[in-house]
C-alpha positions in Angstrom: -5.4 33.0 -23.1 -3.9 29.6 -22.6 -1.1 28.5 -24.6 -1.4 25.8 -26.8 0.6 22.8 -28.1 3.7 21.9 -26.5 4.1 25.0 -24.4 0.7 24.7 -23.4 1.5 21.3 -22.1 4.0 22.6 -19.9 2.1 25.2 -18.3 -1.0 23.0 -17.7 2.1 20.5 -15.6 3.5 23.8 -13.7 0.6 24.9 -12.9 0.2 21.6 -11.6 3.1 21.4 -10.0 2.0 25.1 -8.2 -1.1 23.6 -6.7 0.0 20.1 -5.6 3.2 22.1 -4.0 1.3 25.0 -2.3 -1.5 22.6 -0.3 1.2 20.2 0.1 3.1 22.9 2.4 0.2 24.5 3.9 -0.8 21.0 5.0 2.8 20.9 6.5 2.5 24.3 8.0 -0.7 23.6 9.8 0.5 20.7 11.1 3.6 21.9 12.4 3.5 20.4 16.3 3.0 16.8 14.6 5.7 17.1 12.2 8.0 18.6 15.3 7.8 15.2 16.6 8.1 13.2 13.6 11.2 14.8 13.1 12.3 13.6 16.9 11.0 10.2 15.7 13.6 10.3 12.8 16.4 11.0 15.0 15.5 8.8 17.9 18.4 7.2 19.4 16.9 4.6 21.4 13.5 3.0 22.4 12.7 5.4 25.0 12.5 8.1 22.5 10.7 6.1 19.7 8.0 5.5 22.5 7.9 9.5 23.7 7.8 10.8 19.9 4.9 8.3 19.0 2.7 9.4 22.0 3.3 13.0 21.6 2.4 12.5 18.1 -0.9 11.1 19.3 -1.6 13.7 21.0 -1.0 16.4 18.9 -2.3 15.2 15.8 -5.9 14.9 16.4 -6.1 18.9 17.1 -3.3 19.8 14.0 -2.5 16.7 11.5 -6.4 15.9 11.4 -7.6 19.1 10.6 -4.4 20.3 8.0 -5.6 17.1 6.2 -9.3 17.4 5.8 -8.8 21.0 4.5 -6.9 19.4 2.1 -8.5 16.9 1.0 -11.6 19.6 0.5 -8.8 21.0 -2.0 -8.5 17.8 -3.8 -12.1 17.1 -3.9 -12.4 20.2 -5.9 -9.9 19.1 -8.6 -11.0 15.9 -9.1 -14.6 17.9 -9.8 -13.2 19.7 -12.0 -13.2 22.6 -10.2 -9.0 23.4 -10.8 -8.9 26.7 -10.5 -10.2 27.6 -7.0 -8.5 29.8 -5.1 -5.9 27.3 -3.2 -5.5 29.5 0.1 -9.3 30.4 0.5 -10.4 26.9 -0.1 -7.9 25.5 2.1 -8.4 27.3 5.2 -12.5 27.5 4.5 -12.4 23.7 4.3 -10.1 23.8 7.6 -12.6 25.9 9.4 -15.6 24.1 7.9 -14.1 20.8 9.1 -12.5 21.5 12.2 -14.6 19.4 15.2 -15.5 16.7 12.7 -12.2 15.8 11.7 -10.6 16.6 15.1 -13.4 14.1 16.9 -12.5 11.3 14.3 -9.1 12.0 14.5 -9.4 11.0 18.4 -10.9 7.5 17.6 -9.1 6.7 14.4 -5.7 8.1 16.9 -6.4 5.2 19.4 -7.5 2.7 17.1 -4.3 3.1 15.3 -1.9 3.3 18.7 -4.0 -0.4 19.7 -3.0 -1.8 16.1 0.7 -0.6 16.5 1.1 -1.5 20.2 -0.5 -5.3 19.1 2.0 -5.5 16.3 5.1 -4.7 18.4 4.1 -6.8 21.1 3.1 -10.2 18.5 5.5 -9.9 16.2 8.3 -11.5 17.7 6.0 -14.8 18.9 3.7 -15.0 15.8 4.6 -14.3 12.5 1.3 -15.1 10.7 -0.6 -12.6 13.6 1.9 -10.4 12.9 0.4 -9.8 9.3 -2.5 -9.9 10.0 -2.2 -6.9 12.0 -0.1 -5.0 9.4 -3.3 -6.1 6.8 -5.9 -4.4 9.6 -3.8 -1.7 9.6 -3.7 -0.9 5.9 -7.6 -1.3 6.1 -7.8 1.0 8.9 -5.6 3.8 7.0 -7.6 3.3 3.9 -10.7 3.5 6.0 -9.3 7.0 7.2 -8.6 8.4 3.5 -12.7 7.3 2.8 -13.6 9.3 6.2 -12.1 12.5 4.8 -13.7 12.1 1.7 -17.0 12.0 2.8 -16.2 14.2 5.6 -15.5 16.9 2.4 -18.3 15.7 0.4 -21.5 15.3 2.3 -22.9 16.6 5.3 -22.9 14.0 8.1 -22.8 13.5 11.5 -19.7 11.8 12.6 -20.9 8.4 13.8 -22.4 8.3 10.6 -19.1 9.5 8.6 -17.1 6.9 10.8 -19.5 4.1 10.0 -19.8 5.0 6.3 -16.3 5.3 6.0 -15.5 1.3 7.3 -18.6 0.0 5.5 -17.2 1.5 2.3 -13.6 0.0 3.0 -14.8 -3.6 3.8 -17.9 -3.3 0.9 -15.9 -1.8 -1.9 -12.4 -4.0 -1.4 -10.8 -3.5 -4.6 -11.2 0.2 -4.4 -9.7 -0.1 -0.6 -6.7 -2.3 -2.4 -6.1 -0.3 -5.6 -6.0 2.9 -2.7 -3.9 1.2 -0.7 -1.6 0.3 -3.7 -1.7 3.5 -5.3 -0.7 5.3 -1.2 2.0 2.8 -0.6 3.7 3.8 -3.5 3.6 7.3 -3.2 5.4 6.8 0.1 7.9 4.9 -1.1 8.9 7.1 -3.9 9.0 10.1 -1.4 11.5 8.3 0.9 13.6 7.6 -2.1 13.1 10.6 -3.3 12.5 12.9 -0.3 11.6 16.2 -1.8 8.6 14.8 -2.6 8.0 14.7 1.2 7.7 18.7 1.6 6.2 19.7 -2.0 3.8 16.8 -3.3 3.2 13.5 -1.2 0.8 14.4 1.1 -1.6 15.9 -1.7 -1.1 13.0 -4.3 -2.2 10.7 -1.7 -5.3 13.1 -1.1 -5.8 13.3 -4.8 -5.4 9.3 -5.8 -7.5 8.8 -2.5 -10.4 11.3 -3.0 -10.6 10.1 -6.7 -11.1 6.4 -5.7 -13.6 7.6 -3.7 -15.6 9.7 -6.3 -15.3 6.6 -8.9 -17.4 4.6 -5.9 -19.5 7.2 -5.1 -20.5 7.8 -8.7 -21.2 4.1 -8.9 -23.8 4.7 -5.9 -25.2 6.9 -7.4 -26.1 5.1 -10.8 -27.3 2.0 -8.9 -29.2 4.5 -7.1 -30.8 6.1 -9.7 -31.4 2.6 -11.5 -33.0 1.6 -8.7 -35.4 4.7 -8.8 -36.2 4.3 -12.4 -37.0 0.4 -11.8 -39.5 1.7 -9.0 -41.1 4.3 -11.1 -41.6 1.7 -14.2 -43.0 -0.8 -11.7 -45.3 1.9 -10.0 -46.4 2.7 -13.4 -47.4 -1.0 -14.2 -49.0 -1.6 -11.5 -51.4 2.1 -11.8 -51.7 0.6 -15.9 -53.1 -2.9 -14.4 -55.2 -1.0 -11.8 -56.9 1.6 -14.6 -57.3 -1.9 -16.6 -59.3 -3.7 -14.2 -60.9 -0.2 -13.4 -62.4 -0.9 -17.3 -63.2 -4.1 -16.9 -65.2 -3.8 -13.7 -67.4 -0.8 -15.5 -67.6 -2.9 -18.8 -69.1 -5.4 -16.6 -71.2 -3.3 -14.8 -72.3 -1.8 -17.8 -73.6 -5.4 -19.5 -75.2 -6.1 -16.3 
């Protein structure tokens, strides 16, 4: 039995604490070659190694960072559900499995489309300051854009063109969403680097909770316009069968006088 009151407060936030820390690592764990080279990225000395860790970390992180972070995000669909007390290491690796070539094949495009924004930025941000910004704005779009792609990737079942598409359409369509995401993300990181114990234990799956549950507010949206839409359909369908059976009358009253 739960506890109540106070001390049941403070169970209900360690048990929290559990389950945001556990995925958090596992997400780590499974993307061990990418975080390798982050870590050489951190203690690069000079340009050339910047420039070596950032392209290894391409490369690995379509077959390891992609994955780790669509099985977690199928965790963090499942709280935000309500569903907080599924099994974290069976859910995890079962959403990893599940979501394996999907995530890994849009973790190839959104990889280059990323290395194209952050090669334009370095190269126009010394003549054009304005461009510059602009690129860092696309950029924030783009990343949002990816949190919506493993949303849907979780939640429905799509083919990949389609979850790509879906994903940008609902960035650019839903923009306040995209922002409060963005928002929400950006501070999140900026906490952990001041505080970088969040890095290891809780950042990665905050984001994936804050992201997934922006999502879920605009999908649940969707689906109330949807279903307004069908009722409105259904009412005029019925009006118009209501004017047909009228007429119907009227041409046998007619008849009928005749």
């Amino acid at each position: 039995m739960e506890p109540r009151g106070l001390m049941g407060g403070f169970y209900r936030i360690s048990e929290w604490i559990m389950r945001l820390s556990v995925i958090n690592v596992l997400w780590l764990v499974c993307s061990v070659p990418f975080v390798f080279f982050a870590w050489g990225l951190v203690l690069s000395q000079d340009a050339n190694q910047v420039y070596s860790a950032l392209i290894a970390m391409a490369v690995v992180a379509p077959f390891t960072l992609f994955p780790a972070t669509a099985a977690m995000f199928a965790v963090a669909r499942k709280w935000v559900m309500g569903e907080t007390d599924v099994p974290l290491f069976k859910t995890f690796f079962r959403g990893y499995k599940e979501n394996y070539k999907q995530s890994m094949l849009g973790g190839i495009i959104y990889t280059i489309l990323l290395a194209i924004m952050i090669v334009d930025f370095i190269v126009y941000r010394e003549q054009l300051n304005l461009l510059s910004y602009i690129f860092i704005a696309f950029l924030v779009l783009l990343i949002v854009s990816l949190f919506n792609f493993f949303s849907m990737l979780v939640h429905y079942h799509m083919k990949t063109f389609q979850l790509l598409k879906n994903a940008v359409l609902i960035t650019i369509g839903k923009p306040f969403r995209s922002l409060s995401t963005a928002i929400m993300s950006g501070a999140v990181m900026y906490f952990s680097t001041k505080f970088t114990f969040l890095i290891p234990f809780f950042m990665g799956s905050i984001i994936a909770y804050l992201a997934f549950w922006n999502f879920h507010l605009i999908y649940q949206k969707l689906q109330d316009q949807a279903e307004k839409a069908r009722l409105a359909e259904e009412e005029e369908a019925e009006k118009a069968a209501e004017l047909d059976r009228i007429d119907l009358v009227k041409d046998d009253s007619n008849s009928s006088s005749k």
